[in-house]
C-alpha positions as CSV (number, residue, x, y, z in Angstrom):
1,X,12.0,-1.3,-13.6
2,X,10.2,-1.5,-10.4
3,X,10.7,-0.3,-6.9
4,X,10.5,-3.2,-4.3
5,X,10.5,-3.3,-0.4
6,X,11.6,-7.1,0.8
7,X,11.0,-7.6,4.2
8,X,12.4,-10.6,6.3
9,X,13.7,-11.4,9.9
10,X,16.4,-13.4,7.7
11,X,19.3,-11.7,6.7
12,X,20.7,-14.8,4.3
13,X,16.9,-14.7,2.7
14,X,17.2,-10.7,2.5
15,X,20.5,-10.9,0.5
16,X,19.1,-13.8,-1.9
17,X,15.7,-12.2,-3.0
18,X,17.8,-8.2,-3.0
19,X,20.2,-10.4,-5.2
20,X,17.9,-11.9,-7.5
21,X,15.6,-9.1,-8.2
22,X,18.6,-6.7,-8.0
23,X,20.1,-8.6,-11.0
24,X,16.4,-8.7,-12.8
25,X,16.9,-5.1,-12.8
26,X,14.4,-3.5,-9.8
27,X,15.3,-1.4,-7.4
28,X,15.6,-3.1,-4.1
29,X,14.8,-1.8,-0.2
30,X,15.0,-4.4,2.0
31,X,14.0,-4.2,5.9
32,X,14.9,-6.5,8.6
33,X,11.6,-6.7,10.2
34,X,7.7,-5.4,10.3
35,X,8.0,-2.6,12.2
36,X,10.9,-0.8,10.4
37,X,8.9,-1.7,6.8
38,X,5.5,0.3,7.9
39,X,8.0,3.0,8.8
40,X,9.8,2.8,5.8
41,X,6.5,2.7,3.9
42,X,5.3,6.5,6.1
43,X,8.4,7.8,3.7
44,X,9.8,5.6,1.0
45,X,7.2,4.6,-2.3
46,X,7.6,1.4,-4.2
47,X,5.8,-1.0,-6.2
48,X,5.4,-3.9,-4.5
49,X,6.1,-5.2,-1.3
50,X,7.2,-9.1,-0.5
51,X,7.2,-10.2,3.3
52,X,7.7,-13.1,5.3
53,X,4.6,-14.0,7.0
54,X,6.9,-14.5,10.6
55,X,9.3,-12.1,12.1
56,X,10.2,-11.2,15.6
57,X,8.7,-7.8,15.8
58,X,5.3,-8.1,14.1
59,X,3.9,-10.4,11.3
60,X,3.4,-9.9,7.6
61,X,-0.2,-10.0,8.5
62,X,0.2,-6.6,9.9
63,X,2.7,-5.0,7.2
64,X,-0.3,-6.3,4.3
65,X,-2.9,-4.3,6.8
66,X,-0.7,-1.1,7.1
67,X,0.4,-1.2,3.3
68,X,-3.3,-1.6,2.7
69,X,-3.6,1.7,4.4
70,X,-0.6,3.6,3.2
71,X,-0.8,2.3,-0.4
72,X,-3.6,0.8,-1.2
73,X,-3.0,0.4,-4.8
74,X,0.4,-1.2,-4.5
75,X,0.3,-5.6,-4.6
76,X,1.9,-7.6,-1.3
77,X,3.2,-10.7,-2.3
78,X,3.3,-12.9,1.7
79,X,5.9,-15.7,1.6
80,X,6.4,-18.3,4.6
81,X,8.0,-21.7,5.3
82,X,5.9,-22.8,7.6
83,X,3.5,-25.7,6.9
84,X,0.3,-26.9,8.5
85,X,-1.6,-25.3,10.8
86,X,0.6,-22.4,11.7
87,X,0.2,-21.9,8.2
88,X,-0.9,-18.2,7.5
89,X,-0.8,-18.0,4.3
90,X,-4.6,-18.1,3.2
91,X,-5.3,-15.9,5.5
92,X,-2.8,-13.3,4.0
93,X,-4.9,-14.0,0.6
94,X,-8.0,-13.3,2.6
95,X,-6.5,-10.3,3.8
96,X,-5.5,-9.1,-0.4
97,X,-2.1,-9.7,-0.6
98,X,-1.6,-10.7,-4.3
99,X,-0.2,-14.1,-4.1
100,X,2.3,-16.1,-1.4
101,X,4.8,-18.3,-1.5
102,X,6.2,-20.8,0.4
103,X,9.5,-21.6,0.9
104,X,11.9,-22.7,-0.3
105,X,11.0,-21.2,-4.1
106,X,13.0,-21.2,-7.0
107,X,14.5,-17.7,-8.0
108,X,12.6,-18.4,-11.5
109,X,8.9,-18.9,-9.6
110,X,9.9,-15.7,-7.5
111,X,10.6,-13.5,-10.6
112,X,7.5,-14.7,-12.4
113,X,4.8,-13.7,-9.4
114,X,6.8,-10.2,-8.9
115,X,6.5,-9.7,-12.6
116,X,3.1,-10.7,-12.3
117,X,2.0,-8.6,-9.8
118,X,3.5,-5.5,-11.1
119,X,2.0,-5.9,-14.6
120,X,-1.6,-6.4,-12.8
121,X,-0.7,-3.2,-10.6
122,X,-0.1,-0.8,-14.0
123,X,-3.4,-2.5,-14.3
């Protein structure tokens, strides 16, 4: 299976989505904020990324811009529960992540967009 960074300021919504796709059968890295994922992503390869749009250190705005850069060819899916006009996730779809999500999402809807994204990747 796949190789998968998942990257979120949350450490209860870390363990759920490293728990989910763990048991679908990828390969899981998970990082507790922006800044340690781009520095994962200087060293580590994967697949696919998923990141919350909202985190202490940086924003998933900035980990889709530096993926971008380091691996171009790999999809970002940019997930966020917040609504309205903090909302950023069209602009993360501006920016070419594959898809969002907002949260809350069911672990079904989850595993459908990674799987998704990763057949689109092997293109």
């Amino acid at each position: 299976m796949a190789r998968i960074l998942v990257v979120d300021d949350s450490s209860q919504i870390l363990e759920v989505l490293e728990t989910a796709l763990s048991e679908s059968g990828h390969q899981v890295l998970v990082s507790g904020g922006a800044r340690h994922a781009i520095q994962l992503l200087s060293c580590e390869t994967v697949d696919l990324i998923i990141a919350d749009v909202y985190m202490p250190d940086g924003d998933g705005l900035e980990l889709l811009r530096s993926a971008r850069t380091v691996h171009s060819d790999k999809p970002v899916i940019i997930m966020s529960g917040i609504h309205g006009l903090q909302n950023m996730l069209p602009a993360a779809e501006l920016m070419g992540a594959f898809c969002t999500l907002t949260k809350p999402f069911s672990k079904a809807h989850l595993l459908q967009r990674v799987e998704d994204a990763l057949r689109r990747a092997q293109g």
